[in-house]
C-alpha positions as CSV (number, residue, x, y, z in Angstrom):
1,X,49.7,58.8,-49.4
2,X,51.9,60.6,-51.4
3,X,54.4,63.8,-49.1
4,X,52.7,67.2,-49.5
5,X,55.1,69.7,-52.0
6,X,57.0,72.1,-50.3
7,X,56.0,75.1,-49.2
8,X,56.6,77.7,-52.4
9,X,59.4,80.1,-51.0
10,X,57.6,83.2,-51.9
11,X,55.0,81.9,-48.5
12,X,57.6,81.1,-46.6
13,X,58.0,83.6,-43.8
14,X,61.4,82.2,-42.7
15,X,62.6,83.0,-46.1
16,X,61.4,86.0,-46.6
17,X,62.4,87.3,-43.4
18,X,66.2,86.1,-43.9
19,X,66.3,87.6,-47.3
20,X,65.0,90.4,-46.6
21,X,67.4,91.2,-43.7
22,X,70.4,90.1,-46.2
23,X,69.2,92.6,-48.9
24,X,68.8,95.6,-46.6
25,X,72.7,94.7,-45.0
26,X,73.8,94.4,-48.6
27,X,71.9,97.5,-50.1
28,X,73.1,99.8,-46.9
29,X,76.8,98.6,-47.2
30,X,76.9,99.1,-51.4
31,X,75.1,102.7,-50.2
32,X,77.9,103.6,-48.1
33,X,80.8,102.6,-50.1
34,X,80.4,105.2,-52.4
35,X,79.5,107.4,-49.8
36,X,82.8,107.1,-47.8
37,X,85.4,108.1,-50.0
38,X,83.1,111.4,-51.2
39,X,83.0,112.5,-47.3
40,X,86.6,111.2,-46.5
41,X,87.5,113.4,-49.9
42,X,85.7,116.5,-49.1
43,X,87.2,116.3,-45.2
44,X,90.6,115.9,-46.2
45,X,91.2,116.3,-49.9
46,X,93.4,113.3,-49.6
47,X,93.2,110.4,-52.5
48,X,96.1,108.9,-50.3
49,X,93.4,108.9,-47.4
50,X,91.0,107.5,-49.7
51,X,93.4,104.8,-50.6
52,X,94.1,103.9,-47.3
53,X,90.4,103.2,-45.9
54,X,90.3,100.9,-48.8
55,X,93.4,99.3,-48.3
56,X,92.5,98.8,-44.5
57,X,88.8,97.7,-45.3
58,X,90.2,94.4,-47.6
59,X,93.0,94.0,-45.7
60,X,90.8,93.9,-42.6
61,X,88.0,91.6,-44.2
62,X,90.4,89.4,-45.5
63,X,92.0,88.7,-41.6
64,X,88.7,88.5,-40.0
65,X,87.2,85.4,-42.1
66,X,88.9,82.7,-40.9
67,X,87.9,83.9,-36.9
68,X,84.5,84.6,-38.4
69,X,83.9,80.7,-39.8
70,X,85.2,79.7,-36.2
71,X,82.6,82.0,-34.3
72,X,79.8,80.8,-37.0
73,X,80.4,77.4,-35.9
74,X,80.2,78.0,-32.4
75,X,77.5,80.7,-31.4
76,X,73.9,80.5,-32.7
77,X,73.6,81.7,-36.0
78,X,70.7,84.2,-34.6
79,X,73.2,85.9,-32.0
80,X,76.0,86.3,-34.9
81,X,73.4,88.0,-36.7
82,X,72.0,90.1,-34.6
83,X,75.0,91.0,-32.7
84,X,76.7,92.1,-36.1
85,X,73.2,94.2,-37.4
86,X,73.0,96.1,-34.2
87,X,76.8,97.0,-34.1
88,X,77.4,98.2,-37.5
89,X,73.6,100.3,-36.9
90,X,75.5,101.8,-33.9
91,X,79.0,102.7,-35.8
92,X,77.4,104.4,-38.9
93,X,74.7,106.2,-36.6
94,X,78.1,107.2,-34.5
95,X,79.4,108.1,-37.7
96,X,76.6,109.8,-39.2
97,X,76.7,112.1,-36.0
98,X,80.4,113.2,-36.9
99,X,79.5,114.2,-40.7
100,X,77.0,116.3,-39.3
101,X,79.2,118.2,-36.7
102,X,81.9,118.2,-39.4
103,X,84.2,115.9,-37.4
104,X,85.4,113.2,-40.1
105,X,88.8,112.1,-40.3
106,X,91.1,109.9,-41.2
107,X,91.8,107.6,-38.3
108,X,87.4,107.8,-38.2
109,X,87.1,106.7,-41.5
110,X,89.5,103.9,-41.2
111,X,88.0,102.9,-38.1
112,X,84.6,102.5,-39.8
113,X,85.9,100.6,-42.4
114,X,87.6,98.0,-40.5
115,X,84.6,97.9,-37.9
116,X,82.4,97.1,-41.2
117,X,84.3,94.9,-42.6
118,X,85.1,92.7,-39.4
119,X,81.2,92.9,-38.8
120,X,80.1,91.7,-41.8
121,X,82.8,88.7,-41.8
122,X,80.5,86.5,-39.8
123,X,77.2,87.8,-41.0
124,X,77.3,86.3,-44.4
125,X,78.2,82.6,-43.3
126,X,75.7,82.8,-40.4
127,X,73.4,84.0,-43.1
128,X,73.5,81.7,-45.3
129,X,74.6,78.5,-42.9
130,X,70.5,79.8,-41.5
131,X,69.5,79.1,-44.8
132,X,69.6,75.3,-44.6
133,X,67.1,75.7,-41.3
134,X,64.5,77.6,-43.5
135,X,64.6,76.1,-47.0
136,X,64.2,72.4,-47.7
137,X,66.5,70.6,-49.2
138,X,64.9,70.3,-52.6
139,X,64.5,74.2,-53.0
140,X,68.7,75.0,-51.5
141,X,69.1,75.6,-55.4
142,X,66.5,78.2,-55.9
143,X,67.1,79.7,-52.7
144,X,70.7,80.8,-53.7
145,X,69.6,81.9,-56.8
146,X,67.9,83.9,-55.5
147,X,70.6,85.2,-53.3
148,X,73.0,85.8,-56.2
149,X,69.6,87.9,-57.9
150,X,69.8,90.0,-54.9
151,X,73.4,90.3,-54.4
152,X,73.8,91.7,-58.2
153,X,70.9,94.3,-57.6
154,X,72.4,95.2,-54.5
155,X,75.9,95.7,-56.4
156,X,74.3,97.5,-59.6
157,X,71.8,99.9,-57.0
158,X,73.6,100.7,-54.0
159,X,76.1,102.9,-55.5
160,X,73.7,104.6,-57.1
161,X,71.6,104.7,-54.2
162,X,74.4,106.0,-52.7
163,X,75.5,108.7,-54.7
164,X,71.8,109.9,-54.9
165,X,71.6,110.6,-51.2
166,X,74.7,112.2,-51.0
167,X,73.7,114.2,-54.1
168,X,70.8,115.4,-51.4
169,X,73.0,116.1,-48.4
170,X,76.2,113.6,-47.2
171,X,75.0,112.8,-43.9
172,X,71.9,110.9,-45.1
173,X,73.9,108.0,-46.6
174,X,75.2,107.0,-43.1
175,X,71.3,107.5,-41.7
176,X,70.0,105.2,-44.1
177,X,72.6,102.7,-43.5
178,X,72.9,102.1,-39.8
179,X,68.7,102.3,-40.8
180,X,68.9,99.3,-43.1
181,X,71.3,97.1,-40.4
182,X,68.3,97.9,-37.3
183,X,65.9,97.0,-39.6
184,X,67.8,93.7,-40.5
185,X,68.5,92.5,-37.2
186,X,64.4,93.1,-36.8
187,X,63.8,90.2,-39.3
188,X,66.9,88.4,-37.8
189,X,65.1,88.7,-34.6
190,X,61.9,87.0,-35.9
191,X,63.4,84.1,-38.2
192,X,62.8,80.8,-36.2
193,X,66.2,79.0,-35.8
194,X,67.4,76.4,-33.4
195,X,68.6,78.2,-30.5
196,X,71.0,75.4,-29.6
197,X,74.5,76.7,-31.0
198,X,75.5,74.0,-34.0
199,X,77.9,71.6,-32.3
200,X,75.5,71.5,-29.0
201,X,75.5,67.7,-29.5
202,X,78.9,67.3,-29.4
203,X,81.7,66.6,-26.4
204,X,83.7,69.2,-26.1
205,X,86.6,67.3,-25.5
206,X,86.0,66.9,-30.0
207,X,86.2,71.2,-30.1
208,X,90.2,72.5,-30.5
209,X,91.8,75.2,-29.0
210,X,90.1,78.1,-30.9
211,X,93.6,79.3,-33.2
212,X,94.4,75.2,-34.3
213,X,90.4,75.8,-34.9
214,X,91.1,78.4,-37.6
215,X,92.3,75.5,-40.3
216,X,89.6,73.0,-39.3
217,X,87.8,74.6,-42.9
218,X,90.7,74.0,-45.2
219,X,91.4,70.6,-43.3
220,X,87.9,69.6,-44.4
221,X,87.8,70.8,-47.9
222,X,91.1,68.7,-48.6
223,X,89.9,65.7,-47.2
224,X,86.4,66.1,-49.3
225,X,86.9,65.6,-53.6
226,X,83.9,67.4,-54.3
227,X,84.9,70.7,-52.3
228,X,88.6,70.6,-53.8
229,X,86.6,70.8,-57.0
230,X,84.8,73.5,-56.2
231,X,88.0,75.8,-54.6
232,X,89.7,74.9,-57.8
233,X,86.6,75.9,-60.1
234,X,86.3,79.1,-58.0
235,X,90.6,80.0,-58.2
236,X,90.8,79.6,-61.8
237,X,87.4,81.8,-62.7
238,X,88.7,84.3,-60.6
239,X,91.9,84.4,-62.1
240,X,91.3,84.5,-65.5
241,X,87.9,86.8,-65.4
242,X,89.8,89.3,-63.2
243,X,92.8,89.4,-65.9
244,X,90.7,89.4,-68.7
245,X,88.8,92.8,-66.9
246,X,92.5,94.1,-67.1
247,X,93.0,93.5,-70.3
248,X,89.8,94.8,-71.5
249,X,90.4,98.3,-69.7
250,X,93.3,98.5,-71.5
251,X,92.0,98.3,-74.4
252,X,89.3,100.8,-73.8
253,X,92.4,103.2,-72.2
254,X,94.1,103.0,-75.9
255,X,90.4,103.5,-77.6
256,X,91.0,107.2,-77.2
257,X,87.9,109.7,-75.5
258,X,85.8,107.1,-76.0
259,X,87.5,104.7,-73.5
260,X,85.0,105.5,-70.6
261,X,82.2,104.4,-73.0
262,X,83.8,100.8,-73.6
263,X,84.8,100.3,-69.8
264,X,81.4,101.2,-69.1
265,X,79.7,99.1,-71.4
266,X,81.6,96.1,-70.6
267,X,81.1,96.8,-66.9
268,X,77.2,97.5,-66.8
269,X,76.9,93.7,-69.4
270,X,78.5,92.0,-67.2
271,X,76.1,93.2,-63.9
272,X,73.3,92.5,-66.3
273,X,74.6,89.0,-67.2
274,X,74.8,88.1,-63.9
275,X,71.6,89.5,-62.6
276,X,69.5,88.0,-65.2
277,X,71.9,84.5,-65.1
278,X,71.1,84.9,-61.5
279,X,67.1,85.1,-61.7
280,X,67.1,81.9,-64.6
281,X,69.7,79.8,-62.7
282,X,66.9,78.3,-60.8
283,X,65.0,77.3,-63.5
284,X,68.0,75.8,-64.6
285,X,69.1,73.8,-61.2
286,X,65.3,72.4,-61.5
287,X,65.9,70.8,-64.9
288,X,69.4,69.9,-65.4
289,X,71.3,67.4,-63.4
290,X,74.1,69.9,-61.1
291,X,77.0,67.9,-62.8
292,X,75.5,68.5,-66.5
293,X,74.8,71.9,-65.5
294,X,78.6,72.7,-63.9
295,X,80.1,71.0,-66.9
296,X,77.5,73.1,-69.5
297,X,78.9,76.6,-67.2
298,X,82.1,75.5,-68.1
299,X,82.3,74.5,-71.6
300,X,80.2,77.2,-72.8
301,X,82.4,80.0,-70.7
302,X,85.5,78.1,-72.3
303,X,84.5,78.4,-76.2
304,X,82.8,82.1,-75.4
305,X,86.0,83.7,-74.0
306,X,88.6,83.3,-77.2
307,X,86.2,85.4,-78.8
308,X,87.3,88.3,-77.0
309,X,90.6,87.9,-79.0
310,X,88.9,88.6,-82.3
311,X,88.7,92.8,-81.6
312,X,85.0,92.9,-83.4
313,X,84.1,96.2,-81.6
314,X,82.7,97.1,-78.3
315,X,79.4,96.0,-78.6
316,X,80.4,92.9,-79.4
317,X,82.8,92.6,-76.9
318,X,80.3,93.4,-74.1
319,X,78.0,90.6,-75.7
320,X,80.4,88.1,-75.2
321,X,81.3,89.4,-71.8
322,X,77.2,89.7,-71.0
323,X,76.5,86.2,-72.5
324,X,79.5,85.0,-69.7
325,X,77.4,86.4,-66.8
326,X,74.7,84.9,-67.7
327,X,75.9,81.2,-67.7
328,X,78.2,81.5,-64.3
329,X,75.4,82.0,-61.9
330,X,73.7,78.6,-62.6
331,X,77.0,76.6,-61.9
332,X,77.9,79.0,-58.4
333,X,74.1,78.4,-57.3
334,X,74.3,74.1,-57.9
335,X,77.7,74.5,-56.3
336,X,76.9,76.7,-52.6
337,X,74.0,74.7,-53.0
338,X,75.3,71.7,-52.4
339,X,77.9,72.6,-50.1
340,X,75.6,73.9,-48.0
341,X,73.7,70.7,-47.7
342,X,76.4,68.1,-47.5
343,X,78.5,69.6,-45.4
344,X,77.7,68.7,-41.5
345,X,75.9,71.6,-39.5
346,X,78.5,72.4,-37.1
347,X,81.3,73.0,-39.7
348,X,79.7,75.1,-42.4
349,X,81.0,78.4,-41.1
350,X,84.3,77.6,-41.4
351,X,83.9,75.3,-44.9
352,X,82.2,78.2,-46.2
353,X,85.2,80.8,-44.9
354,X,87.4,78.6,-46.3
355,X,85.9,78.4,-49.6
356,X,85.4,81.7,-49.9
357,X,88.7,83.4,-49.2
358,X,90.8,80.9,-50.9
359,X,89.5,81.4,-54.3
360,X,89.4,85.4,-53.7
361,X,93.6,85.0,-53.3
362,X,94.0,84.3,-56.2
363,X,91.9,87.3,-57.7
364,X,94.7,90.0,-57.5
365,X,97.4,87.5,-59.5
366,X,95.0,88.0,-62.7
367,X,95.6,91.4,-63.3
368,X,99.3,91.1,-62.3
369,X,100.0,88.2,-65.1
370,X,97.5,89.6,-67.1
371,X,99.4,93.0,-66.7
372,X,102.9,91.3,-67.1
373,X,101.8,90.1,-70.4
374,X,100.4,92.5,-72.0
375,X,104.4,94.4,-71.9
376,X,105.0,91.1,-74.5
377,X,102.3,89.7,-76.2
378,X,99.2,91.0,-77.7
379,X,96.0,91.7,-76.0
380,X,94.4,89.0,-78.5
381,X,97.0,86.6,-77.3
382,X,96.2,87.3,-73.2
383,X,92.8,86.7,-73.9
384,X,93.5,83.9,-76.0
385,X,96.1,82.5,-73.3
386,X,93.2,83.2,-70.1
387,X,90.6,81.1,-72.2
388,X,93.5,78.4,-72.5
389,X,93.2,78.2,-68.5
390,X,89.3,77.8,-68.7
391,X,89.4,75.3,-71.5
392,X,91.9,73.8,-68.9
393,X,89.6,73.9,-66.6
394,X,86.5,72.4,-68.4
395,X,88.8,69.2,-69.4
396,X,89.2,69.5,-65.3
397,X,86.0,69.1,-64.7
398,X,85.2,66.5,-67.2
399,X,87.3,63.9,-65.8
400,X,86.6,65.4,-62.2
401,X,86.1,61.9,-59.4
402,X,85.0,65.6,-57.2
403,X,82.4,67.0,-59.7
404,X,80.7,63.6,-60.1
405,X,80.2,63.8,-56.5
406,X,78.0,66.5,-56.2
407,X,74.7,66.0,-54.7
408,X,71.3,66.0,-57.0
409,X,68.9,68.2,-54.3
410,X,66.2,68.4,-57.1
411,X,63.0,67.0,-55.9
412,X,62.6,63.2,-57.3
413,X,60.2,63.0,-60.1
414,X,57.0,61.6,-59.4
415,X,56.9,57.0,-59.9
416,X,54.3,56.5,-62.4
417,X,51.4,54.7,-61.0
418,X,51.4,51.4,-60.2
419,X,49.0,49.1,-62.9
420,X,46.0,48.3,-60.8
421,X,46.5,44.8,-59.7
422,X,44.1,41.6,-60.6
423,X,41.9,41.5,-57.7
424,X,41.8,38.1,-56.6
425,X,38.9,36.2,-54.6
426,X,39.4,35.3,-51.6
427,X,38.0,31.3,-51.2
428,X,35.3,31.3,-49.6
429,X,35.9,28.8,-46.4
430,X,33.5,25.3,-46.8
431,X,30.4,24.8,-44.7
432,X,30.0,22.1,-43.6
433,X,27.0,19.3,-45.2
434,X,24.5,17.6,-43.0
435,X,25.0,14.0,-43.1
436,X,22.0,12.0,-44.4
437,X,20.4,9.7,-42.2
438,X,20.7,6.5,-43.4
C-alpha cells in the first residue's frame, strides 16, 4: 500500500501554531522599532541618543548569537521560547509603564534595546530548529517559504504599524508589543515538541566546556562542503547587494528634490520582490531540483545586476532591483532548507548562529568599498564592478563539489505501475489411478 501524503501545512496545527507565534514576535519587534527612536526623540531631543540605542541594539545582537546557538543546543527548544516571549512581554510592559509616567531615558532605552536584542538571539534558531519537529521533511522547503513571506510582511507592515499607533498615542506601541510576545509564548506553549533537550542521548563526557562550545558552529560548517557553500553564497550577496543600495542612494541624493522619490521606489521594489519571490519560492522548491534552482538564483541575479549600470531611469532601475527580489528567496528557502535537515539535531542552533552571523560581517564592508569607490570611479562602473563579484560567484557555484551536495527534500515522484504480470497456473498435483484388476 502506497504512504498516505502529508498532511497539507495549512491543517497542520503544529505549524500553524509556530508560525503564528513567529509572526506576532516579528510584527511586535518591526512595531517598536520605529516606535523607540520617536519616544527616545521626544524625551530627550537627542539624535546622538537615538544613535546610541541603535548602536547598542546591533552591537548587542551581534555578541549574544554565538551564546544563543550554544543555549539552542542545550535547553529544549520550548523553554528557549517561552522563556524569551515571556521576558521581552515583561520589559516592554515595564517599559510601556515608564512612557506613560513620562519616565524614559537614555540608559532605559538602551537597556530595552539590548534586553530585546539578547532575547530574540535564541528565539529565532529555537524557532526554526522546532521547525524540523513539525514539518516533514518533504514540505522543509515550503515551510521556509513561507517564513521568508512572513518575515517580508512583517518588515514592510510593522513600521507602519508602528508609526500608526504612535500617531494615536506613544504608549500604545509598547502595549501592543509586550501583547504580541504573551500571545506568542501562548502558541509556544501549545506546539508539541520533544521535551527531551536535543543532545539528551548523548554522554556528556562528548559536551565541551560551554566558551570552547561557542566555535563548535563554525568548526562544523568548515568541516561540511555544502555549508561552506552556503556561508560563501550568503557573504558575497550581502556584500555586493548592500553596496549596490549605497550606490543607488547616491545616485538618488545627486537626483536633486526628487531623490526621496528614487530611494523610495527602489526600497518599496525591492520589499515587493522579495515578498512575492518569497510566496512563489515554494512552488519553485517543488519543481526544480535545489542545485538547478541555486544555480538559476545565481545566474539570473548575475546578468540582471550590470544593468543597473546603464542609468535608464528610476523606474527602470527599481525593475531591475524588484525582478532581483524576486529570484533570491527561492535559492535562501532550498538552502535553510536543507541545512535544516541535514544537519544533526543537537547542533543546529549553533550551525544556524554560525551561518547567520558570518555572512551578516561582511554586510557593513559593501557600503565602505562601495563608498570608497565611488571617490574614483563612476557609479556605472561600481555597479558594474559588484555584478563582477556575483558573476564570480555564479562561476563559484557552477563548479561547486558543496552545491552538488545539497539534499533533494522534494517528495519522490510516484513509480509508474507495475505491468500486471502473466498469471501463471499452478499444476494441479496428480491423483492417483486405480489399478485394474487383472
Amino acid at each position: 500500500m502506497a504512504d498516505a501524503p502529508p498532511t497539507p501545512l495549512y491543517r497542520n496545527p503544529d505549524y500553524q501554531r509556530l508560525w503564528l507565534a513567529h509572526a506576532l514576535s516579528a510584527f511586535g519587534s518591526q512595531a517598536t522599532y520605529i516606535a523607540l527612536p520617536l519616544v527616545l526623540l521626544a524625551a530627550t531631543h537627542s539624535i546622538t541618543d537615538f544613535g546610541l540605542v541603535t548602536f547598542a541594539e546591533i552591537v548587542s545582537s551581534l555578541f549574544a548569537s554565538f551564546p544563543a546557538g550554544v543555549l539552542v543546543d542545550r535547553l529544549s527548544r520550548r523553554t528557549v521560547m517561552l522563556f524569551c516571549d515571556l521576558a521581552r512581554a515583561v520589559a516592554f510592559a515595564l517599559f510601556a509603564l515608564a512612557v506613560l509616567a513620562d519616565r524614559v531615558n537614555l540608559p532605559l532605552a538602551v537597556g530595552l534595546a539590548v534586553l530585546n536584542s539578547l532575547l530574540s538571539a535564541p528565539f529565532g534558531p529555537a524557532a526554526s530548529a522546532a521547525l524540523r519537529h513539525v514539518v516533514p521533511r518533504s514540505q522543509l522547503t515550503t515551510a521556509v517559504s513561507m517564513a521568508q513571506a512572513r518575515s517580508a510582511v512583517a518588515t514592510l507592515g510593522g513600521p507602519m504599524l508602528g508609526a500608526a499607533l504612535y500617531a494615536v498615542t506613544p504608549v500604545l506601541p509598547f502595549v501592543v508589543d509586550a501583547a504580541s510576545f504573551a500571545a506568542s509564548a501562548l502558541c509556544v506553549l501549545f506546539v508539541r515538541l520533544p521535551k527531551e533537550t536535543p543532545g539528551a542521548g548523548r554522554p556528556k563526557a562528548e559536551r565541551p566546556p560551554f566558551l570552547r562550545d561557542l566555535t563548535t558552529g563554525l568548526v562544523e560548517v568548515r568541516r561540511s562542503a555544502f555549508l561552506r557553500y552556503t556561508l560563501v553564497n550568503a557573504a558575497l550577496v550581502n556584500f555586493v547587494f548592500s553596496g549596490i543600495v549605497v550606490v543607488l542612494v547616491a545616485q538618488g541624493a545627486q537626483a536633486g528634490p526628487g531623490g526621496s522619490y528614487h530611494n523610495g521606489l527602489i526600497i518599496a521594489m525591492s520589499g515587493a520582490g522579495n515578498l512575492v519571490g518569497a510566496v512563489f519560492s515554494a512552488k519553485a522548491g517543488r519543481t526544480l531540483a535545489p542545485r538547478t534552482l541555486v544555480l538559476a538564483v545565481c545566474w539570473s541575479t548575475a546578468l540582471l545586476t550590470p544593468l543597473l549600470a546603464l542609468g535608464y531611469g528610476v523606474a527602470f532601475t527599481a525593475l531591475v532591483i524588484g525582478l532581483c527580489g524576486l529570484t533570491s528567496p527561492a535559492a535562501n528557502a532550498v538552502i535553510s532548507a536543507a541545512r535544516l535537515h541535514s544537519v544533526p539535531d543537537h547542533l543546529l542552533g549553533r550551525v544556524q548562529t554560525a551561518c547567520g552571523i558570518a555572512p551578516a560581517l561582511f554586510v557593513p564592508f559593501g557600503p565602505l568599498v562601495s563608498g570608497a569607490l565611488l571617490d574614483h570611479f563612476s557609479a556605472s562602473t561600481v555597479l558594474l564592478l559588484n555584478a563582477g563579484v556575483l558573476l564570480a560567484l555564479a562561476l563559484y557555484s557552477t563548479v561547486s563539489g558543496g552545491l552538488r551536495r545539497i539534499p533533494d527534500l522534494r517528495e519522490p515522484r510516484a513509480a509508474e505501475p507495475a505491468a500486471p504480470k502473466a498469471r501463471t497456473v499452478e499444476p494441479r498435483p496428480l491423483e492417483p489411478r486405480p489399478v485394474a484388476n487383472t
